[in-house]
C-alpha positions in Angstrom: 0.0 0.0 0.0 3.1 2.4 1.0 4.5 2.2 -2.6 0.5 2.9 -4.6 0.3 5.5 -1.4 3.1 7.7 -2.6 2.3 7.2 -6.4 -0.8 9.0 -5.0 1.0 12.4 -3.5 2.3 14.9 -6.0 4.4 17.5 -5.1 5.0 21.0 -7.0 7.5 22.7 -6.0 7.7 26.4 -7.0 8.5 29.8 -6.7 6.5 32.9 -4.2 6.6 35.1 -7.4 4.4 32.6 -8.8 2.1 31.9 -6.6 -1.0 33.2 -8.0 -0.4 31.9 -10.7 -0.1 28.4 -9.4 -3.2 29.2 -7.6 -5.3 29.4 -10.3 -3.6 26.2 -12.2 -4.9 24.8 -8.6 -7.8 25.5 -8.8 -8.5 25.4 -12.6 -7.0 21.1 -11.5 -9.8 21.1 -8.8 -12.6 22.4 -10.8 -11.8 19.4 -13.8 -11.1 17.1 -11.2 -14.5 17.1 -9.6 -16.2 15.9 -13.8 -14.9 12.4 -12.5 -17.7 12.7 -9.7 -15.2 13.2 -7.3 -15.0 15.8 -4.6 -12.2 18.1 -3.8 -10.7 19.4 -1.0 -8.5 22.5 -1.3 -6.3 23.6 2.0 -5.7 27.5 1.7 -4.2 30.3 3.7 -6.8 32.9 2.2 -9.8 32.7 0.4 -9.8 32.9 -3.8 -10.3 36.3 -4.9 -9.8 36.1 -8.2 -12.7 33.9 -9.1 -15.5 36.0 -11.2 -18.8 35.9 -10.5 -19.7 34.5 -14.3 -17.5 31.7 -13.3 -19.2 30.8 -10.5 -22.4 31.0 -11.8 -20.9 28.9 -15.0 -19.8 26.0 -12.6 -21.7 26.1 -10.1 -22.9 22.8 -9.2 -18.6 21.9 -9.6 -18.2 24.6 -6.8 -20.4 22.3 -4.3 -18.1 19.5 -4.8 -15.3 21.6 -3.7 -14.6 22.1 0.1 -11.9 25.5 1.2 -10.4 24.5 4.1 -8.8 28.1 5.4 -6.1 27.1 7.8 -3.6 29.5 9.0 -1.2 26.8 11.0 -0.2 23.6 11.0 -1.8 22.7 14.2 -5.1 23.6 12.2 -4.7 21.4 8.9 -3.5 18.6 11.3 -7.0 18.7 13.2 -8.7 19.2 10.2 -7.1 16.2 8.8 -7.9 14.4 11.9 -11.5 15.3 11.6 -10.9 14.0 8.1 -10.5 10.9 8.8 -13.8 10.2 10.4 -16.0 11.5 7.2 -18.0 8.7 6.1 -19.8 10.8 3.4 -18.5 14.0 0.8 -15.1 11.9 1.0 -12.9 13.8 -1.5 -11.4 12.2 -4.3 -8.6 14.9 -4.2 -6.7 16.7 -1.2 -4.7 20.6 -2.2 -2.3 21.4 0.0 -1.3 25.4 -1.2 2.0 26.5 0.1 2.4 24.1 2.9 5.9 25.4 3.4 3.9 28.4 4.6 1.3 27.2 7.0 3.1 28.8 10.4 4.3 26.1 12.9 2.9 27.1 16.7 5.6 28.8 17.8 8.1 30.4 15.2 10.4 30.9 17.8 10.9 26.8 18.1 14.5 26.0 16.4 14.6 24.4 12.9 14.3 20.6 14.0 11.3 21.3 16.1 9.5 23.0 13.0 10.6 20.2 10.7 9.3 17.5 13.2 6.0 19.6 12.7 6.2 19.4 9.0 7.1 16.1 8.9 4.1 15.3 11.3 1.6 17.3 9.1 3.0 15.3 5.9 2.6 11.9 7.7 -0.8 12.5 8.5 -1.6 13.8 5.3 -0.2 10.4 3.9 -2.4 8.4 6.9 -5.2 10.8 5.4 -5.1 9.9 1.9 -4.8 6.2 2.7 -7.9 6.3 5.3 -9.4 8.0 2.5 -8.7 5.6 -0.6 -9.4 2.3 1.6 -13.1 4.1 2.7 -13.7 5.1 -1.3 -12.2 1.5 -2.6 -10.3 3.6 -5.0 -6.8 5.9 -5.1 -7.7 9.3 -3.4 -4.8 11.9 -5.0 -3.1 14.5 -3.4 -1.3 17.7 -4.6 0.9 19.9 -1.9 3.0 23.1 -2.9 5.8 24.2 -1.8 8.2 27.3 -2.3 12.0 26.3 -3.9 14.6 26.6 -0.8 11.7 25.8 1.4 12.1 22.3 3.6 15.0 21.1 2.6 15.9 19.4 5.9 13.1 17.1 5.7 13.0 13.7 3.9 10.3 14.6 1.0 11.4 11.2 -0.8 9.6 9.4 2.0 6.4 10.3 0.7 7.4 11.1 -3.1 8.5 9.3 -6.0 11.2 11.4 -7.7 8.4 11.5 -10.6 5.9 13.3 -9.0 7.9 16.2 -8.2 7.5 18.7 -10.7 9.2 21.6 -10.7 6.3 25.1 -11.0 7.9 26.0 -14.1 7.1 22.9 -16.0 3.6 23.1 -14.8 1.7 25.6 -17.1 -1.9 24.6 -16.8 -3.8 21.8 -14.9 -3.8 19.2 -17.3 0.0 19.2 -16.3 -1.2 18.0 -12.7 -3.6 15.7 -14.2 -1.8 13.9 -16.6 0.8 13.0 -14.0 -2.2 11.6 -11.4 -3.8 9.7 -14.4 -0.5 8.2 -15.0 0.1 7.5 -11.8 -3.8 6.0 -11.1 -3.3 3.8 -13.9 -0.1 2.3 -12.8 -1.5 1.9 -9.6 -4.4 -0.1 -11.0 -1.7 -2.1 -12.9 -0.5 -3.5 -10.1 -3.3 -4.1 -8.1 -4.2 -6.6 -11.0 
């Protein structure tokens, strides 16, 4: 399960100059992702602003399959997580994680190893998460983080992904760049489930 667990959890790594930009490739991934029928949960600092009203109203009924989850810490995406885990209905198909590198640890003050051990925490659950998740569904629930370049170097990233599903912002120029690398990685997971 580990090894069809991190074929599961892409990571794009990026630059804060492009953030919004990312953000909308996000959210442009989220809105396509919920046509399978799946829902989608999307982890933000701050709420979408650039969304226009004629959008919503265009997609609306994709905008109900689509949970913002405004967390400001770590502590607060790890309880939500938690909570999570309990859903037994609206189980999302798809977990966001925008700028993780970003969500503030409980006390900035704590030296590096104690806000890595935080990190690292946050990503393990997030892992327990999408596995709790896929078991519940019977199927591969995905999961895309981002992160800023320079950001977390100290901890172990390879523990939770393949070298191929880290792509670098700059390659990623739309969202069928996100989801051509989970469909990949969904159908070589159902390869070897066979």
């Amino acid at each position: 399960m580990e090894h069809s667990l991190r074929r599961s959890m892409l990571l794009v790594r990026g630059q804060p100059d492009k953030s919004d930009h990312l953000q909308d490739i996000l959210f442009d991934t989220a809105i396509k992702y919920t046509h399978t029928g799946y829902r989608v949960l999307f982890f933000t600092r701050k709420p979408l602003e650039r969304v226009s009203a004629s959008i919503r109203e265009q997609f609306s009924d994709l905008f109900k399959m689509i949970t913002f989850i405004y967390v400001q810490t770590i502590d607060a995406a790890m309880k939500r997580l938690l909570d999570l885990q309990r859903w037994t209905n609206c189980i999302p198909g798809l977990i966001i994680v925008e700028s993780f590198d970003l969500l503030v640890t409980p006390n900035p003050n704590d030296g590096q190893s104690k806000q890595d051990f935080q990190r690292f925490l946050f990503l393990s659950l997030l892992a327990d998460t999408v596995r709790t998740i896929s078991i519940k569904q019977k199927g591969t629930c995905n999961c895309v983080v981002t992160l800023n370049y320079g950001s977390l170097e100290t901890l172990p990233l390879e523990m939770f992904y393949r070298e191929h599903n880290v792509l670098d912002v700059n390659h990623v120029n739309e969202s069928s760049d996100i989801l051509s690398v989970m469909m990949e990685n969904e159908h070589s997971i159902a390869n070897n489930l066979q």
